[in-house]
Backbone bond lengths (Angstrom), bond angles and torsions (degrees), N, CA, C in turn:
res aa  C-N    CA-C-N  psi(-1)  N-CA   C-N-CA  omega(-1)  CA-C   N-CA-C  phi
1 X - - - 1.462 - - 1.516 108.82 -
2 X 1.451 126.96 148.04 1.438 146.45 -178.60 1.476 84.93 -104.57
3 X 1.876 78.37 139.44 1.464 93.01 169.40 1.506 105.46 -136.93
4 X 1.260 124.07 130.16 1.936 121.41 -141.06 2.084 83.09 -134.54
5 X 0.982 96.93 140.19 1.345 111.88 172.42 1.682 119.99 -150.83
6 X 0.867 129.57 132.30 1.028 143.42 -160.55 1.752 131.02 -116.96
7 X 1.154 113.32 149.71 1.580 103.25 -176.84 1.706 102.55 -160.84
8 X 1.464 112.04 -164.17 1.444 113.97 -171.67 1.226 130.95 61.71
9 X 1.439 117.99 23.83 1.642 125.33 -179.31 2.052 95.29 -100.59
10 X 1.764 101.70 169.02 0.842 92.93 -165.39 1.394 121.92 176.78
11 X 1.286 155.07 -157.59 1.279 126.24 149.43 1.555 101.89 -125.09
12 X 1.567 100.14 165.91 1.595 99.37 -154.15 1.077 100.13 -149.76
13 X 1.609 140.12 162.86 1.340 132.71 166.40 1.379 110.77 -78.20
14 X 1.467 131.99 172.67 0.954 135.81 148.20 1.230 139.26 -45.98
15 X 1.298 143.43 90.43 1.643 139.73 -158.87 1.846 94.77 107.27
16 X 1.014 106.10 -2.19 2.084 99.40 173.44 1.323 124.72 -81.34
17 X 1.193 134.70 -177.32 1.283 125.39 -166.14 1.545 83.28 -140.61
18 X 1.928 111.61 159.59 1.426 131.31 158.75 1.508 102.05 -132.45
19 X 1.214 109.19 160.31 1.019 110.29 163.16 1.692 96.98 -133.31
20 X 1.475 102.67 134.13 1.642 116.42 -175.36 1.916 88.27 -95.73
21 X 1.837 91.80 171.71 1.453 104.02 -177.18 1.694 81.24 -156.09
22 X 1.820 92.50 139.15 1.857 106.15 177.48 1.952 85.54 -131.00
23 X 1.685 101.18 108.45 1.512 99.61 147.80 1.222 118.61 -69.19
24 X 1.205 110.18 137.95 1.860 105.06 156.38 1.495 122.39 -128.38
25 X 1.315 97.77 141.84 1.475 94.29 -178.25 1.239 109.54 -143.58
26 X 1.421 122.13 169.22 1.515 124.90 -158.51 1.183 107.40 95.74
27 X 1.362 110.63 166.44 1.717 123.69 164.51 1.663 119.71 -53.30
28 X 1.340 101.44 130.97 1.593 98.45 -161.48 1.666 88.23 -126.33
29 X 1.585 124.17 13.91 1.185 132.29 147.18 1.211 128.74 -11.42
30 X 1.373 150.55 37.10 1.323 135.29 -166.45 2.010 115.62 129.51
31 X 1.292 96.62 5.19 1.060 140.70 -175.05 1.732 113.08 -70.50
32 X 1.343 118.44 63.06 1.752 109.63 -148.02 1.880 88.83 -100.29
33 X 0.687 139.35 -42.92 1.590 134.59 172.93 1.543 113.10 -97.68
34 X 1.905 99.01 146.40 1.577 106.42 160.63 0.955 79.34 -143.63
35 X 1.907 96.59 177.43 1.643 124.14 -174.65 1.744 109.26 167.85
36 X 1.181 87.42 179.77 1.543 91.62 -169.83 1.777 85.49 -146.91
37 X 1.545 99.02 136.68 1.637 116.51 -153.95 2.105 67.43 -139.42
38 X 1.469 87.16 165.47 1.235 107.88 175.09 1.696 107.97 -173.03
39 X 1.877 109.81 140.43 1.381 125.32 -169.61 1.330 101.81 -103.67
40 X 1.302 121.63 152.69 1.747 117.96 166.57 1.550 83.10 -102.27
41 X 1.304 116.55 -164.62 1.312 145.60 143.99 1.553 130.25 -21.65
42 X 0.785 141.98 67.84 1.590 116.14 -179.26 1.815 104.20 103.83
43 X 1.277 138.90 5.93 1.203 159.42 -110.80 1.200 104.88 -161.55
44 X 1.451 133.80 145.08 1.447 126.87 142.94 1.036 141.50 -92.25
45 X 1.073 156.42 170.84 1.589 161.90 178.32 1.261 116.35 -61.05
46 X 1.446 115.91 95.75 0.954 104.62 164.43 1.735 129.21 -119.80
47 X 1.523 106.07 -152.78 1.726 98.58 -150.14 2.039 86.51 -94.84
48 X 1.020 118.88 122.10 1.645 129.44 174.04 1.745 120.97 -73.44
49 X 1.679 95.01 -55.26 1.471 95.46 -173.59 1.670 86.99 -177.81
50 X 1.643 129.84 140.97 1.498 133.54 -165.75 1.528 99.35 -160.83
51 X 1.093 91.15 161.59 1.400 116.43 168.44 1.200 129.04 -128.74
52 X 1.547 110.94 100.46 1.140 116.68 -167.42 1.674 116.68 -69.45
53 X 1.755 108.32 -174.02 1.742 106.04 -151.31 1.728 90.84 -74.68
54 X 1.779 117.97 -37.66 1.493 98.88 177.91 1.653 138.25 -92.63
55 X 1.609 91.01 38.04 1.638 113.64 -175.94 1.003 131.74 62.07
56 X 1.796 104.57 21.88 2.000 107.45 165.71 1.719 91.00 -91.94
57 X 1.140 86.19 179.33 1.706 115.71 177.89 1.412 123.90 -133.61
58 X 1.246 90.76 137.12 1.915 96.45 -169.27 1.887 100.01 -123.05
59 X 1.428 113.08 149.93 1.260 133.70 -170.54 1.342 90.97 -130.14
60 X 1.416 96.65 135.99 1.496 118.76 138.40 1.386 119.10 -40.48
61 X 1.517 123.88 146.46 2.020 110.90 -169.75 1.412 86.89 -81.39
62 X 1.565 133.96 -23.78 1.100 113.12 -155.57 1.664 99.43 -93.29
63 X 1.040 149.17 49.73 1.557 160.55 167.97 1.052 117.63 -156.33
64 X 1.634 119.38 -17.54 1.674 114.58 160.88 1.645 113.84 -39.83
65 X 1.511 95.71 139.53 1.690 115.55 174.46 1.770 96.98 73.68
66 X 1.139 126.10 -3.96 1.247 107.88 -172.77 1.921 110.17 -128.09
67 X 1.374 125.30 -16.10 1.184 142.89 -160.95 1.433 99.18 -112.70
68 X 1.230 136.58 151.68 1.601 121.51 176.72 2.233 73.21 -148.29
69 X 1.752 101.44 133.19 1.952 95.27 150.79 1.315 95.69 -114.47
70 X 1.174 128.32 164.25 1.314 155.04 -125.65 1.624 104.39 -176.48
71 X 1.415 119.12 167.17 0.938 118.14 -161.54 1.978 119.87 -159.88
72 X 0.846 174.53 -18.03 0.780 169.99 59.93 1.941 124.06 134.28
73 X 1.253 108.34 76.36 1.709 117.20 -163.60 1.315 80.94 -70.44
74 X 1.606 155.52 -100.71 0.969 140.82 -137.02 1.999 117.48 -12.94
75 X 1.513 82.07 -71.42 1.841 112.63 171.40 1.559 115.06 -50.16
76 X 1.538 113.31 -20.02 1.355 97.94 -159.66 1.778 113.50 54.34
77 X 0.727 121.74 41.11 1.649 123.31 -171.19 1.793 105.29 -133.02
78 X 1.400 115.81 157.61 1.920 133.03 -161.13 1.636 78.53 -148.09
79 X 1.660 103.04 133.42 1.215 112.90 179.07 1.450 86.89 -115.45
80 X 1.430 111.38 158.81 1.481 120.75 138.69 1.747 122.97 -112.31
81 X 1.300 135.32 127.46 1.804 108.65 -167.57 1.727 67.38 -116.02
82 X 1.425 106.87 155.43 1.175 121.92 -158.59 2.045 98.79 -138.39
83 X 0.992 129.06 93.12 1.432 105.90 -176.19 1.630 96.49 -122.74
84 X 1.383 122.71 177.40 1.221 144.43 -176.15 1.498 105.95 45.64
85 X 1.390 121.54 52.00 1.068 126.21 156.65 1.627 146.21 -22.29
86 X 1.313 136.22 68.36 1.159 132.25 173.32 1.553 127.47 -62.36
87 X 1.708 116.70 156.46 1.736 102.58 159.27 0.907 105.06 -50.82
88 X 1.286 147.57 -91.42 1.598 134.94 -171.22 1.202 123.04 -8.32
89 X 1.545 141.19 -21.11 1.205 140.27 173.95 1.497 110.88 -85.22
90 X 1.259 100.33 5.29 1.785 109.53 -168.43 1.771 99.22 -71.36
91 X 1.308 131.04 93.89 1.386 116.02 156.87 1.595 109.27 -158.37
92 X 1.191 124.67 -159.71 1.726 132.66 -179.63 1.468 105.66 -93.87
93 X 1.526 105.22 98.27 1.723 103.43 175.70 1.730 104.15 -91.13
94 X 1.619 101.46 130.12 1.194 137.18 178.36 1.447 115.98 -93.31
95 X 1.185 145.97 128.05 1.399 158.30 141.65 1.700 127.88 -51.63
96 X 0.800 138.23 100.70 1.380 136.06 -168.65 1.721 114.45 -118.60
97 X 1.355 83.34 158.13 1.915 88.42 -171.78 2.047 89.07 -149.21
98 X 1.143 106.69 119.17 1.769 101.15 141.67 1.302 122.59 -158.79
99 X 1.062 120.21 -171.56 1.564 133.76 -170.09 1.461 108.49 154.66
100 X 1.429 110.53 -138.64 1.687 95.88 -173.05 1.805 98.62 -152.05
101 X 1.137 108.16 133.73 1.409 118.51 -173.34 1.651 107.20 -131.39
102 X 0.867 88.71 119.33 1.863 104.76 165.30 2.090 80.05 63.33
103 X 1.241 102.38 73.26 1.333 118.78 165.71 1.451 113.07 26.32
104 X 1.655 124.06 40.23 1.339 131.15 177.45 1.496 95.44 -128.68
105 X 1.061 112.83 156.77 1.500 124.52 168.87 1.419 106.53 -91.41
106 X 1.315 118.07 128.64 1.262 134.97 -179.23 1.621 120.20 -109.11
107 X 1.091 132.75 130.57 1.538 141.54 -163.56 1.541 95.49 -146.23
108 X 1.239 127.42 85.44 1.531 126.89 -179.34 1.811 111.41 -113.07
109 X 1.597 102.82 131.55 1.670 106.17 -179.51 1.066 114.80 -134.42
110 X 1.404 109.96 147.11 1.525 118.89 -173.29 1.625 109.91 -66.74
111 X 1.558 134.69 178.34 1.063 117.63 170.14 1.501 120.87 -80.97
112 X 1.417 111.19 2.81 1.726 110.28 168.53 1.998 93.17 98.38
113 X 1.394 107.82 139.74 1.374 126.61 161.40 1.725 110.46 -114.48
114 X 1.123 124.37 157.89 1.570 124.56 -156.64 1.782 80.47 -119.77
115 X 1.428 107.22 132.24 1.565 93.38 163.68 1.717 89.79 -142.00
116 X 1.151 115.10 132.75 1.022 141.87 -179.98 1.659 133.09 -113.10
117 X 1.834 91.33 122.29 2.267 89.50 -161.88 1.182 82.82 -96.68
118 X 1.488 109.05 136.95 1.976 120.15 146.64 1.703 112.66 -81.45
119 X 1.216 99.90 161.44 1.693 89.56 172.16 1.647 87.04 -125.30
């Protein structure tokens, strides 16, 4: 099991940047995608910015040119750098890990950081 934790949420002006951070720990054995998904309000979960199993990365269109994930094996650590901040970016960014370990399918999430745009 992955265990994903998260930090760097926050409130921010409009046009600001965050940069989020996902520890992970545990066996990451079998482990072919991460990402960081994020909910607004009333909203569902969706996919933010990932890394797929053969190490490209896919964005949401609506954070292209402006979202960079990142990655860091030394750290065991999933960045998100977050710049040109809109309200619309206002929701609970989540960390994600799955694939399949010990022949189960695995879907593992952090408990979510709140980052919040003012205008």
């Amino acid at each position: 099991q992955v265990q994903l934790e998260e930090s760097g949420g926050g409130l921010v002006q409009a046009g600001g940047s965050l940069r989020l951070s996902c520890a992970v720990s545990g066996s990451i054995v079998g482990i072919n995608s991460m990402g960081w998904y994020r909910q607004a309000p009333g909203r569902q979960r969706d996919l933010v910015a990932g890394f797929t199993s053969g190490g490209s990365t896919n964005y949401a269109d609506s954070v292209k040119g402006r979202f960079t994930i990142s990655r860091d094996s030394a750290k065991n650590a999933v960045y998100l750098q977050m710049n040109s901040l809109k309200p619309g970016d206002t929701a609970v960014y989540y960390c994600n890990a799955a694939g399949v370990q010990n022949w189960k399918r695995v879907n593992d999430w952090g408990q979510g950081t709140l980052v919040t745009v003012s205008t």
